[in-house]
N, C-alpha and C positions, 0 to 999 in steps of 0.2 A: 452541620446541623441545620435544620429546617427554620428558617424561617418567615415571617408573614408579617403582609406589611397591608397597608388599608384600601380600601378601593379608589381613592383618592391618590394614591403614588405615581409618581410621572418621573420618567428619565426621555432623557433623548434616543438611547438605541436600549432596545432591549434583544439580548441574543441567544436564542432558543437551544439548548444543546453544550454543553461544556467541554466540545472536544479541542484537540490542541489548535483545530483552525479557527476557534471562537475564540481562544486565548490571544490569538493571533490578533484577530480584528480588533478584540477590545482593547489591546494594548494601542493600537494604534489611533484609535479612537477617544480614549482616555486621554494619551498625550497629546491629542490635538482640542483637549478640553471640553470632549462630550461628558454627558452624564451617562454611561455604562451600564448597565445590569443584566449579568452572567445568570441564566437557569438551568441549571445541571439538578436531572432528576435521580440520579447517583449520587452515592455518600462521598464521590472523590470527583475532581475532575478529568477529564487527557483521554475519554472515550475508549478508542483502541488500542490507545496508547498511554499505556501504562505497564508496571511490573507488579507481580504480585507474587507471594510466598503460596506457591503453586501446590508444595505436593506436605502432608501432614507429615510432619517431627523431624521436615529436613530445611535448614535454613539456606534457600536459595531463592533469590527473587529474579522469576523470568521475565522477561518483555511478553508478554502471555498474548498475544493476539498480532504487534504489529513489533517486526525483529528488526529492521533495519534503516539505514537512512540515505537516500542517492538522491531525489526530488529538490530538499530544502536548499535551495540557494543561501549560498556567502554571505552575498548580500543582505538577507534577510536576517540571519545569525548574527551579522556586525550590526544591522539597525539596531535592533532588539536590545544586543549587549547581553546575550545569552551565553552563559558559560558552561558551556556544551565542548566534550570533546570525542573525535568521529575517528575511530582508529580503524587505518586500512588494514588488509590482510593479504599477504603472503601470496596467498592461492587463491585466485578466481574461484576455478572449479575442477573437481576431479570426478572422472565418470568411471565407473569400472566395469567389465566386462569379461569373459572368461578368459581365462589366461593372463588380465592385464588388466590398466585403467587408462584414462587418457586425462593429464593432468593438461591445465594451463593456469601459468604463473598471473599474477596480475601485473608483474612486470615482465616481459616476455624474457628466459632464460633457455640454455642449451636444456635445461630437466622438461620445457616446452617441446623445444624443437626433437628431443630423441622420444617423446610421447607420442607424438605425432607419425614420425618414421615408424617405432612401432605398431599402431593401430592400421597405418596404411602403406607402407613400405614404399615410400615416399615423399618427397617435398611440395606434392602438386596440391594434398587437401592445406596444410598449413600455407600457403602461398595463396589460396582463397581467401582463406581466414582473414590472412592480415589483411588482403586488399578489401575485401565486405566491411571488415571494421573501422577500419584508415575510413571508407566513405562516411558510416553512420557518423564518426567523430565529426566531420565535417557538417554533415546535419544539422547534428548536436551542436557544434560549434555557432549555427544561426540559429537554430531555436529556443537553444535554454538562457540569451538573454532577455527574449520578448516576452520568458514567464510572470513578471512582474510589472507588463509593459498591459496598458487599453491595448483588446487583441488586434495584431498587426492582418491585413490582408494578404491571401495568397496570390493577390498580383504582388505582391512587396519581396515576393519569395520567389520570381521566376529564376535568379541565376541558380538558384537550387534544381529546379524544372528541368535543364536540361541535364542534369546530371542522370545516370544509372539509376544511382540510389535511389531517388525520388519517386521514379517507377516503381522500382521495388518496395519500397515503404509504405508510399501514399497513394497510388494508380491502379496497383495490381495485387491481388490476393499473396501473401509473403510467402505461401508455402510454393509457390510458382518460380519464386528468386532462390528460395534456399536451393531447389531442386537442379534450378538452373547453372547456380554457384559452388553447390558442395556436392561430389559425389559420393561419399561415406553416408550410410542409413545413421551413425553413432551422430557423424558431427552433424547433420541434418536436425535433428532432435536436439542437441544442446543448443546450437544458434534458437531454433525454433522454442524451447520456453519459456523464453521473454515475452513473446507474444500471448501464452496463456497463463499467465500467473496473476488470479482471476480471474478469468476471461473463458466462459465454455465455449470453445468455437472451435472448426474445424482449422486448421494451416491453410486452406484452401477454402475458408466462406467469403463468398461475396459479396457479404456487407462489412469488409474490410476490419470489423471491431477489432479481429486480434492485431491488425497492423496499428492499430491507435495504442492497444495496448505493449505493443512492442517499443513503440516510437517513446512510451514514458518513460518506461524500463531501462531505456541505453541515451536518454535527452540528461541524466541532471548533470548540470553546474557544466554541460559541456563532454564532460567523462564519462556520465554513466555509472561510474562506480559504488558499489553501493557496501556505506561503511559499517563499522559496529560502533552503539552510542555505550561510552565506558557509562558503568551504571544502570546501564538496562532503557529501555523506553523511559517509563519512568521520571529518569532521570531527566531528561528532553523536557516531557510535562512539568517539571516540575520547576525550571527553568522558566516557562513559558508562564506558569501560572504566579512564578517573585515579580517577573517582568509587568502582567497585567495589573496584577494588587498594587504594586508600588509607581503605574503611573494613574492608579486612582479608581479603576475598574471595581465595579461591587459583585462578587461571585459568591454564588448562594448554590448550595448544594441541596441534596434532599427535595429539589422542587419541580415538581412534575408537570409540567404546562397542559391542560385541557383543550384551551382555543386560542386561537388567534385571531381577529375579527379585522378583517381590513377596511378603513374607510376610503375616501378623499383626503379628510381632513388629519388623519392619526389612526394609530392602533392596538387595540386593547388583546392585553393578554392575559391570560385568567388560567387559575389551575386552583392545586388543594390547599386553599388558604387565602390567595393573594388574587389580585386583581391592578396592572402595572397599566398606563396609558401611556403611550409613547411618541415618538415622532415617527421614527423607524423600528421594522423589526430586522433581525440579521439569522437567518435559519442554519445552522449548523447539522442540521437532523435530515435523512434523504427526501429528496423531492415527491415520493411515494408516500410517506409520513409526515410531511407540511401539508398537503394537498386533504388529509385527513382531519388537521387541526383545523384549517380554514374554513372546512364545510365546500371543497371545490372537489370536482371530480379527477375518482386519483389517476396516475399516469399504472400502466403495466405495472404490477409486484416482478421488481427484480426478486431473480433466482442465484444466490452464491454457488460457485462451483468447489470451494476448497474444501479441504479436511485434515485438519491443524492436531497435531500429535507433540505434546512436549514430553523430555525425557529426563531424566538424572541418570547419570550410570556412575557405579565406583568408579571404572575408569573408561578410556577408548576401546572397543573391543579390535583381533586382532586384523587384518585384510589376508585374504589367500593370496590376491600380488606382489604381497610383503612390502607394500610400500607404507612408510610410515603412517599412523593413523591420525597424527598430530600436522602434518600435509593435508593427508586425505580428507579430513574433517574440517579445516580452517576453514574452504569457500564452502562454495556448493557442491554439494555431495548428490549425484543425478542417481535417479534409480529408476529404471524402465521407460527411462526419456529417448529411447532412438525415436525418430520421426512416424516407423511405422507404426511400434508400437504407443505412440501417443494419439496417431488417428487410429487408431484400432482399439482403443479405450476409449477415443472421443465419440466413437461408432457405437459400440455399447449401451455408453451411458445416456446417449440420445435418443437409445431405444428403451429404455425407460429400465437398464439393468447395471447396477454395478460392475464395473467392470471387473471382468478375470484377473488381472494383474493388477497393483500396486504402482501407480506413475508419479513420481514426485521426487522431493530434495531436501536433503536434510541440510543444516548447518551447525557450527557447535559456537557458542557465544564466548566459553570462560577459555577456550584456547587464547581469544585474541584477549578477555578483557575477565579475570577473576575479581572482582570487586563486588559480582551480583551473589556471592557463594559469601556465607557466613563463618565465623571464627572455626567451626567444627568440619566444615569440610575445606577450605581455602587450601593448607597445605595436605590435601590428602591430592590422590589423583582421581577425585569425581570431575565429572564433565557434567554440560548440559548439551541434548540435542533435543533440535527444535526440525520439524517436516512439515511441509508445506506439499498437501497432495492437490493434485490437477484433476480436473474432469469427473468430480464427486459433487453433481449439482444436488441442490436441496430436496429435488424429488424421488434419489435413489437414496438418500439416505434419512427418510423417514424415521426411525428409533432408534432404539439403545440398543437390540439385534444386531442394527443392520449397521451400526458404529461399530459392531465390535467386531463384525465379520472386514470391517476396511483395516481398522486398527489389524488382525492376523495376515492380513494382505501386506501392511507396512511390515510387519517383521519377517515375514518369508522372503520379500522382496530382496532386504538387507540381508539376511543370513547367508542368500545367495552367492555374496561376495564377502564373505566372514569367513575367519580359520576357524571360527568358534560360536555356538550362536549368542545372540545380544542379553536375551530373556536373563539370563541368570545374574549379567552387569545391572538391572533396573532396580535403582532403590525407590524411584516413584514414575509415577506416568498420566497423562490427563491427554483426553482428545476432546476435541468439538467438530462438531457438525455444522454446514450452513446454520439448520435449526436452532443447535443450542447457541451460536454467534446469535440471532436473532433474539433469544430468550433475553441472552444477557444482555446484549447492547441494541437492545429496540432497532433493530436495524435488520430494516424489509428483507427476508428471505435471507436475511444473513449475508447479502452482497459487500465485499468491502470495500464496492468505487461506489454504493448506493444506486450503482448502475451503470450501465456501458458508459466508456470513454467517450470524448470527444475529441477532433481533432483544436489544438489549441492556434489556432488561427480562424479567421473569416474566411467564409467562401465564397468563391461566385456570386453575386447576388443576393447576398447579405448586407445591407445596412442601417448599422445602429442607428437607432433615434435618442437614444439617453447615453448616460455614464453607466451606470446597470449593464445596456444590452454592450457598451463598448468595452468595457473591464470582463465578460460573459459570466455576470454575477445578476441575471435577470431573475423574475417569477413572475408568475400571473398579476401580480399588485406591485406597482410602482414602490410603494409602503414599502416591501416585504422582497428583503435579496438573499440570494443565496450565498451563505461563506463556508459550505462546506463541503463534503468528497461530491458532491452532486452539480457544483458549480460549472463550467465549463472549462476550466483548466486544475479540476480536484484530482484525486486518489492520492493513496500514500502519502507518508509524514513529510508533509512537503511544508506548511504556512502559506504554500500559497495563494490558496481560495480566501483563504482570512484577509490576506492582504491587498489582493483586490477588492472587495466584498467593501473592506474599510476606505480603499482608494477611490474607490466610483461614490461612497457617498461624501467625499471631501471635495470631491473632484465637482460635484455638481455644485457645492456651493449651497446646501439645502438649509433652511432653518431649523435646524433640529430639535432645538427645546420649545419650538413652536407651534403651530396649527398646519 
């Protein structure tokens, strides 16, 4: 519920945006005996991250915008005392293709290895595979502890340098290594959509962003693996937000902040009712939408590339492979992801046309985890599939037309490898657009990193002067940090921008309830 407090109110952090990495900060912030105040212009807090009873007179509450979880460090889940549980799955991913699919286990099993033989009638592309991924892990292995670490410099990281990988991830355009590495057009594409998930770029641009965006995708916790949260999204937030309130956090929903006003001495934040004076403020909102509040000039409107399709079906529908659907549907389920066909859609769509085919990946949530499905469907055999499509930036899909010509894209795409087609399994269905992402969740152009990645390290000739530019939780105003997808180690449900964001302003030693 809304409410207003007098112009005279003062806390020490005031934090613009109520998503889980503002939950994040204020918890940490709170327990270190600041005065807190949460402003969520939303009747709920958790931004993207939430569930919601999606489709009308079916009781199923989806993770409706952000499905999964591989970023959020351990570590950060034990701090907290979040009672959060991340359940692995079975199957990586299953790609299918005519004649067949190409499974991989997420624990490698012989149902791998003869996928594999199948699709290429040999040992030599699985024999890539493993050796590409044994490196990333090792990446992974020195990156994902410095996520909660003031960023580490990339002299600190030379015995990585001489490695392969290195080149391939961080030096040279990734579509150069896949190409180098895998000779299959199929496995070429599956390695390569890590790099765009989010991310409109080519495999081959040379402003590396899809290699940043690759490197977040296969970095969490070391593994990479990205789990399902039992309970939906949701549930995560909701965790996040017992953790805040109960070490003293004040979260106000309903409250739409207008300005932000940065001085020297303090800063006032002002909206529909309220007027807060603070020490600090903490931005959870993208960098393109602070720079708006401030009265500063904005940086570039990111452009979203995805197009989010949620499903309910009675049941799994069936595969022409005849491989199980209850397999098939656990990971990722690839559709029109071979390499070529994903620059040949990225080609398209840069020329300002939707593309011809359908490129994306479904996954199904109540396979691994039935808790989000209500008394009335639980023991039926409904499902939910959730699709995440690639290379559908904000400017081709302009309306409700041109959504529904992607949405026939997504079903022809599937039907393709259907004994049967899906249409007739839908007991409900909901899509979004960059656009309407941006409608709902105020969020520029509907982007869901707020904007290109960055690499989470220092570069060359980069040196911090604060705790801000050392944590990569900076803005234009000392006052005024970033803690969230926009910060320099944000995207996906991670905590981690929160927890920097909260660590750079402890770490400075700043007077908060002060001048």
């Amino acid at each position: 519920m809304t409410q207003t407090s007098s112009a005279d109110e003062h806390a020490d952090v005031v934090i613009v945006g109520g998503g889980h990495n503002a939950l994040v900060a204020a918890t940490y912030l709170a327990r270190a005996g600041r005065h807190v105040v949460v402003l969520e212009r939303l009747p709920h807090v958790g931004g993207a991250a939430i569930s919601a009873q999606t489709f009308e007179g079916h009781d199923a509450r989806l993770s409706r915008y952000s499905y999964l979880v591989s970023l959020m460090p351990q570590q950060l889940i034990d701090d907290l005392g979040l009672g959060v549980e991340l359940r692995s799955r079975e199957t990586a991913s299953y790609t299918p293709y005519p004649g067949g699919g190409l499974l991989v286990e997420t624990v490698e099993g012989e149902a791998t290895r003869e996928s594999f033989r199948a699709l290429t009638g040999a040992d030599d592309e699985l024999a890539a595979w493993r050796q590409f991924y044994a490196e990333v892990a090792a990446l992974a292995d020195v990156v994902a502890p410095t996520l909660l670490s003031p960023l580490p410099h990339i002299g600190n990281l030379r015995d990585l340098s001489e490695m392969a990988i290195w080149t391939d991830v961080v030096d040279e355009p990734l579509g150069s290594a896949i190409e180098r590495r895998f000779a299959h057009d199929l496995v070429r594409g599956i390695v390569g959509t890590d790099a765009l998930i989010g991310t409109f770029a080519s495999l081959h641009d040379p402003s590396l962003v899809q290699n940043r965006c690759f490197l977040y995708h296969l970095v969490g916790n070391g593994t990479g693996e990205w789990r399902v949260p039992v309970g939906g999204m949701g549930a995560v937030t909701a965790e996040l937000e017992r953790v805040a309130r109960e070490a003293g956090a004040t979260i106000r929903t309903d409250s739409t902040v207008t300005s932000v006003a940065a001085r020297d001495d303090g800063v006032t934040v002002s909206g529909d009712g309220f007027v807060i004076e603070a020490a600090h403020v903490l931005s959870g909102i993208a960098p393109h939408a602070l720079a708006g509040l401030m009265g500063r000039p904005t940086p570039p409107r990111p452009s979203g590339s995805q197009f989010k399709v949620n499903l309910l079906v009675s049941r799994l529908p069936h595969l022409r492979s005849g491989v199980d659907p209850a397999i098939a549907f656990a990971g990722t389920f690839h559709l029109g992801e071979s390499m070529s066909e994903l620059e040949q859609a990225w080609r398209q769509a840069a020329g300002g046309a939707l593309p011809d085919r359908a490129a994306g990946e479904l996954y199904c949530h109540t396979l691994t985890d039935r808790s989000i499905l209500g008394p009335d469907l639980v023991d039926t055999e409904a499902q939910t599939l959730t699709y995440f499509g690639l290379h559908t930036p904000y400017e081709v899909l302009p309306d409700a037309e041109a959504a529904e010509r992607a949405y026939a894209q997504v079903l022809a795409a599937l039907d393709e490898h259907l004994a049967e087609p899906l249409e007739p399994l839908i007991l409900g269905v909901e899509h979004k657009t960059p656009a309407q992402i941006e409608q709902a969740l105020a969020m520029p152009g509907g982007h869901i990193f707020h904007g290109d990645l960055q690499w989470p390290w220092l570069e060359e000739g980069e040196k911090p002067r604060s705790a801000a530019e050392r944590w990569g939780v900076q803005t234009s105003h000392p006052r005024v940090l970033m803690c969230g997808s926009g910060a320099r180690r944000g995207g996906a449900v991670s905590g981690i921008a929160g927890h920097n964001a909260a660590h750079a302003l402890l770490e400075a030693d700043l007077d908060l309830g002060g001048a």
